[in-house]
C-alpha positions in Angstrom: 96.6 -17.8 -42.5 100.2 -16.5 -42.1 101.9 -13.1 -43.6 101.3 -12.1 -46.1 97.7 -14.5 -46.9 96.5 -13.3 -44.2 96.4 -9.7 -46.1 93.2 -8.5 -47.3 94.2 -6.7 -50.4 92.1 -3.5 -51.0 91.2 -1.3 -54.4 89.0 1.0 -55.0 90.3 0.8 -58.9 92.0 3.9 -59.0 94.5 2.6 -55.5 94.9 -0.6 -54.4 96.5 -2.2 -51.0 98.7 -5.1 -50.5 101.0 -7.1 -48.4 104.4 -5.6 -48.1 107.3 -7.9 -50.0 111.0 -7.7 -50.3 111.2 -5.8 -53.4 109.4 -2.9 -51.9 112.8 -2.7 -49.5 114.4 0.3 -52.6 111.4 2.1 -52.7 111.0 1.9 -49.1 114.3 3.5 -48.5 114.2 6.4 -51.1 110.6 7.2 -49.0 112.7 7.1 -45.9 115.3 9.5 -46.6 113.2 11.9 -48.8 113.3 15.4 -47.3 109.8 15.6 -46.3 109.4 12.3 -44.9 112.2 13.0 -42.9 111.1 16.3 -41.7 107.7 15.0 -40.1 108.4 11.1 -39.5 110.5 9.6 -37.1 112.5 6.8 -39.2 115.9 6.2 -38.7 118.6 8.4 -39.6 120.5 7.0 -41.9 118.0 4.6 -43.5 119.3 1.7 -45.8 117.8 -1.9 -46.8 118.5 -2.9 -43.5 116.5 -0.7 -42.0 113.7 -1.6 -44.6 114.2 -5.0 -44.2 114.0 -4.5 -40.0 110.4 -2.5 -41.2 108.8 -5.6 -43.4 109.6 -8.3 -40.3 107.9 -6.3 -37.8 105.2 -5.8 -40.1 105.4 -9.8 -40.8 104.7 -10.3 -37.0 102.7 -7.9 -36.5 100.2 -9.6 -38.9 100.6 -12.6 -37.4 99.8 -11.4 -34.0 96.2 -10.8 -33.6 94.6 -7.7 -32.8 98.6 -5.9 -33.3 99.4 -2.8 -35.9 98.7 -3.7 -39.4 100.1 -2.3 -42.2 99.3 -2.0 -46.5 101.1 -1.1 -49.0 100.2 1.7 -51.3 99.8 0.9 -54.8 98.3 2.5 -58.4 95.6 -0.1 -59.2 96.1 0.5 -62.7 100.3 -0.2 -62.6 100.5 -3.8 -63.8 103.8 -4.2 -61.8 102.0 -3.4 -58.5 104.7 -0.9 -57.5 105.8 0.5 -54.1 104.1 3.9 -53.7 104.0 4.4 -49.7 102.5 2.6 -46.4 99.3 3.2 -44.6 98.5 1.5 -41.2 96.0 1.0 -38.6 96.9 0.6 -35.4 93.8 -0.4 -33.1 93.0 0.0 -29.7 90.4 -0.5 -27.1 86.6 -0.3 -27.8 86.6 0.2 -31.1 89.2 2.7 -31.7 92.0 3.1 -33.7 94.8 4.7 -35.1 95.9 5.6 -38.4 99.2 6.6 -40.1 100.5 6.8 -43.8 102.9 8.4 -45.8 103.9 7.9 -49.3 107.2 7.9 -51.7 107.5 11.4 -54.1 106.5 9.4 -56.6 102.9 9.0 -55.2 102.4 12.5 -53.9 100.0 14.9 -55.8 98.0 12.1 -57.1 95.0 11.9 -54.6 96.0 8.2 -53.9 96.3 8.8 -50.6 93.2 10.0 -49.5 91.6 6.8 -51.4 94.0 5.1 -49.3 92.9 6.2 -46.0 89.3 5.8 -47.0 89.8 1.9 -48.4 91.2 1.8 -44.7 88.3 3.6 -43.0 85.5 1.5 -44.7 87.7 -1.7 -43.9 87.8 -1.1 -40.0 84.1 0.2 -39.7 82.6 -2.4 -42.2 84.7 -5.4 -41.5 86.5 -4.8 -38.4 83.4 -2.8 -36.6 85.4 0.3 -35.6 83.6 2.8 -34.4 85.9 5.8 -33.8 89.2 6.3 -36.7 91.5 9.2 -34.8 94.2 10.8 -37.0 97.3 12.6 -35.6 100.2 15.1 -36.9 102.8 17.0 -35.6 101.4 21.0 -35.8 102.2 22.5 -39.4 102.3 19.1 -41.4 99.3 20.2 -43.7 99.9 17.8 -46.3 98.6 14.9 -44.2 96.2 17.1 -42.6 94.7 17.6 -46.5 94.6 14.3 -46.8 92.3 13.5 -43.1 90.5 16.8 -44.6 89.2 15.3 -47.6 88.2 12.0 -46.3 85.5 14.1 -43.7 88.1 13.8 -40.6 86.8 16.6 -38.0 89.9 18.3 -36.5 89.4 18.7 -32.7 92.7 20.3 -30.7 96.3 20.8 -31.0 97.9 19.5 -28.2 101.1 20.7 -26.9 104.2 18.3 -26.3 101.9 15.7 -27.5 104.3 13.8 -30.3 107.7 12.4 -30.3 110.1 14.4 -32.8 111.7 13.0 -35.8 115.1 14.6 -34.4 115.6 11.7 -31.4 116.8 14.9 -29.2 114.6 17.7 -30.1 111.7 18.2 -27.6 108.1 16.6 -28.0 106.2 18.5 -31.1 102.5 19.8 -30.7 100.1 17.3 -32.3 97.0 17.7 -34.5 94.5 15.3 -33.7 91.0 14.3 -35.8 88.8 11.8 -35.9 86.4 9.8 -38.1 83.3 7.8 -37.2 81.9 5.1 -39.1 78.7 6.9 -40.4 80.3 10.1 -41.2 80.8 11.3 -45.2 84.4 10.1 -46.3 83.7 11.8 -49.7 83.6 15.4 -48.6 85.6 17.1 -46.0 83.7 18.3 -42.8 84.5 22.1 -42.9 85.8 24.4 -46.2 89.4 24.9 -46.1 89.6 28.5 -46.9 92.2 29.7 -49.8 93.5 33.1 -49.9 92.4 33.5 -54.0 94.3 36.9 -55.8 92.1 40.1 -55.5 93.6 43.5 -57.1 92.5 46.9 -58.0 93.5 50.6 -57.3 97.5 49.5 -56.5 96.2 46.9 -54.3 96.7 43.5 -54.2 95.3 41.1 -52.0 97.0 37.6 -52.0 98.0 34.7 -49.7 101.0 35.1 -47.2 104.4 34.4 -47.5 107.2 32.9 -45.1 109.5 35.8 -46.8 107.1 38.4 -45.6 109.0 38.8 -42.5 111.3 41.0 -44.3 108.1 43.6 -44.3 107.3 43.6 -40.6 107.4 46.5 -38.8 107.5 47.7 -34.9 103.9 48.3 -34.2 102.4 51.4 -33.5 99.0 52.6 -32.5 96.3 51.7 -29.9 97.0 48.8 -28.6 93.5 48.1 -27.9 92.4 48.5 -30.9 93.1 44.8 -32.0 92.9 41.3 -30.2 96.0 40.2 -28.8 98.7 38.8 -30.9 96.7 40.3 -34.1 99.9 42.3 -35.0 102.7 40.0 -36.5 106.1 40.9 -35.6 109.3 40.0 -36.5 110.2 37.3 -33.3 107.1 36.0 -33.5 106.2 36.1 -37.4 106.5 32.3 -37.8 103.8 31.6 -35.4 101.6 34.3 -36.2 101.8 33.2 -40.2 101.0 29.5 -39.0 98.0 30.3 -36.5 96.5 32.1 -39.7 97.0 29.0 -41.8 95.7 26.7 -39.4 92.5 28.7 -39.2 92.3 29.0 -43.1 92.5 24.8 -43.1 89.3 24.7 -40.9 87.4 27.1 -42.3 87.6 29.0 -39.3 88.7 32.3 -41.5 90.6 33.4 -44.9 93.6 36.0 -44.9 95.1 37.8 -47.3 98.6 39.7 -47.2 97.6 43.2 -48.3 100.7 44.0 -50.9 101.6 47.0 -53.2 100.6 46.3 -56.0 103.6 47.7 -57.9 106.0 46.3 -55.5 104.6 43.4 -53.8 105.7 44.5 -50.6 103.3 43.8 -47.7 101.5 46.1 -46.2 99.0 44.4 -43.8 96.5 41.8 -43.5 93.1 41.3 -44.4 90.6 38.5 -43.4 86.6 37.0 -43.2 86.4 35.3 -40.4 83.7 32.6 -40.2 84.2 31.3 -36.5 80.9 31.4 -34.6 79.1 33.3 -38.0 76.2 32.0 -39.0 75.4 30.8 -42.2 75.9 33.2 -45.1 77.6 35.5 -42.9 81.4 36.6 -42.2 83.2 39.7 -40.1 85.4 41.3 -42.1 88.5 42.9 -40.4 92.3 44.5 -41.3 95.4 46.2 -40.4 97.9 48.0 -41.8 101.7 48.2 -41.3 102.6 51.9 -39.7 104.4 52.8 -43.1 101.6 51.9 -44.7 98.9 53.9 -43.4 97.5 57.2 -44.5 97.1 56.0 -48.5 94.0 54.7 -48.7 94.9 50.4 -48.2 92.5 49.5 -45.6 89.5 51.7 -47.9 90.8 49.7 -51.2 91.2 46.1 -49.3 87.7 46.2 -47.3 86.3 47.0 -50.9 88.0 44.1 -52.5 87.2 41.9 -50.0 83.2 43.3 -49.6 83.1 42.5 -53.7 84.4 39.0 -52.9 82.5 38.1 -50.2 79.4 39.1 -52.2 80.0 37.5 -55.6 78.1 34.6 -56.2 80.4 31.2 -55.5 79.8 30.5 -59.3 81.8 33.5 -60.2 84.7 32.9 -57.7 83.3 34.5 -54.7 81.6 33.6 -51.3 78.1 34.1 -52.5 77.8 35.6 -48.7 74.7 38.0 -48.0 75.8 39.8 -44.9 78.9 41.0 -43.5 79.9 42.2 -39.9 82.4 44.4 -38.4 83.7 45.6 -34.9 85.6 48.6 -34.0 86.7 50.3 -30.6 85.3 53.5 -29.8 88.7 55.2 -30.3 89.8 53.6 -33.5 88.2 56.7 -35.8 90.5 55.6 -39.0 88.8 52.3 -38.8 85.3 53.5 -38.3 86.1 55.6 -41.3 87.2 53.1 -43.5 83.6 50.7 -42.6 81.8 54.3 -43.2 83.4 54.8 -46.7 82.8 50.8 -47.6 78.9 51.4 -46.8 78.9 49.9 -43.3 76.0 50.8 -41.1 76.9 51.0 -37.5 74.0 49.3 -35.6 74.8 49.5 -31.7 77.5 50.2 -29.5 79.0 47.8 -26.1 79.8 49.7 -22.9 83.1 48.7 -21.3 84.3 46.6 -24.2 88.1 46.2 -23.6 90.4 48.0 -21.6 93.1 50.4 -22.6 96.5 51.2 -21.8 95.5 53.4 -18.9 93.5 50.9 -17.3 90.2 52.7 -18.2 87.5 51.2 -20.9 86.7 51.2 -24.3 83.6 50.7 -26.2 82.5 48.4 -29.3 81.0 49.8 -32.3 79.1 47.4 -34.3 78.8 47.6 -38.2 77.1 45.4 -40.5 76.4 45.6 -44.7 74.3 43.7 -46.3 74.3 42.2 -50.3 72.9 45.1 -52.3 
């Protein structure tokens, strides 16, 4: 059958798909030119109906092509009138793979109709299409789409550099996200935890997410440089990165960190984090450090203890329900060993030759561990 019969409409009850039609062209437009759409698509700049109505004939031949990009439109399955609320498409490829895109008019947004989108999608290209691998793909930092991929199960695998075309026509290529979905995993529950930074306070303390306008805080580093992996320290230059690495990681459950702010004045004063990479279950290293003008009044002391407290609460009460946490120090890094001793860390074994210092000679590991009382 031709466009739009040919259409398999889609609902779940709560969103429903359908074939795109010419009074969708308005909505279609004010999607187009919405600030955020613009930021990480690459439509047209300027957009207007004409534009929209260029968008609904490719999608007309497209469906009338087989095996070519399809394309639904987003709708609330309870709105009588059927209205425009964004596009999702698959675009398939070779041995049962495909592609799939979306985005949706502000309208839509904050509604979870998206990720019942993608998964009306999903279940039609493995059920009735026999797809067996969906891939997702983002420029780096768009974690609105990447919460939606998230929550249908999606399992991120790399950020590729250079990978994506830019919205801006000549800005250079963007880093891409990529994920993928296959046809028996769970579309109900995301893969990994996404970790959120939730408010802890006490003693003039606060520990709470990171913001952009930090920056103002940062301070030249001093100290051992050894002391930390590289690029642990944030700086000023290189802030933006830094802040987005640690979001990336809290969105795969890879780690959670806090900004370590004065309580009075809000003012950060270093960072705190669990890491979960490579732990094993029930587990987490805890690690921090301070700003230099922050040092010497008892932050790091106050933060580990906030964060020991929350790792250790049971998940019922708001905390990790964890039963063991790690540690690592360098063999010159007394202050930190201090801190771990003060928190009730028991050092358990030390590594020869660890990492090297600025001299070129070597430093050792100490390693710490507490367990739930």
């Amino acid at each position: 059958m031709p466009f739009p019969d040919c259409v398999p409409e889609l609902t779940d009850g709560v969103v429903g798909l359908r074939a795109h039609q010419p009074q969708d062209d308005p909505r279609i437009v004010e999607q187009s030119t919405d600030p955020d759409s613009m930021r990480w698509t690459t439509v047209p700049r300027p957009y207007g109906l004409a534009d929209a109505a260029s968008f609904r004939d490719l999608i007309e031949r497209e469906w009338n092509t087989p095996g070519a990009q399809r394309h639904w439109v987003i709708t609330d399955a309870q709105d009588p009138d059927g209205r425009y609320l964004g596009t999702i498409d698959l675009r398939a490829g070779k041995s049962g793979m495909a592609e799939v895109g979306f985005g949706l008019h502000p309208e839509g947004r904050g509604r979870g109709l998206m990720a019942a989108a993608l998964r009306l999608v999903a279940a039609h290209f493995f059920n009735d299409l026999g797809g067996q691998r969906l891939y997702w793909w983002a420029s780096r930092g768009n974690f609105a789409s990447w919460r939606v991929a998230w929550a249908c199960g999606f399992t991120f695998h790399a950020t590729l550099p250079a990978r994506l075309q830019p919205a801006q026509p000549a800005a250079r290529p963007e880093d891409g996200w990529v994920a993928s979905l296959g046809p028996h995993d769970d579309r109900t529950i995301p893969a990994a935890p996404w970790r959120v930074a939730v408010e802890l306070a006490g003693d003039g303390i606060r520990l709470r997410p990171w913001r952009d306008e930090d920056v103002s805080a940062i301070e030249p580093w001093s100290g051992g440089g050894h002391f930390m992996p590289p690029g642990a320290e944030p700086t000023v230059a290189g802030f933006g990165e830094w802040l987005l690495r640690r979001r990336e990681r809290m969105s795969r459950g890879e780690s959670t960190h806090w900004c370590i702010a004065d309580a009075a004045t809000d003012r950060a004063l270093g960072d705190a984090v669990l890491i979960d990479r490579d732990q094993e279950e029930g587990s987490a290293e805890l690690g921090y450090l301070l700003l230099p003008s922050a040092r010497g009044r008892g932050a790091a002391s106050i933060s580990a203890r906030l964060m020991i407290e929350h790792a250790f609460a049971a998940a019922e009460d708001g905390g990790r329900g964890l039963r063991r946490l790690t540690a690592l120090t360098v063999g010159d890094n007394a202050p930190s060993a201090a801190v771990l001793t003060r928190t009730g860390f028991t050092e358990w074994g030390r590594e020869p030759q660890f990492c090297a210092r600025e001299d070129g000679t070597y430093d050792e590991a100490r390693h710490w561990v507490l367990l739930r009382p």
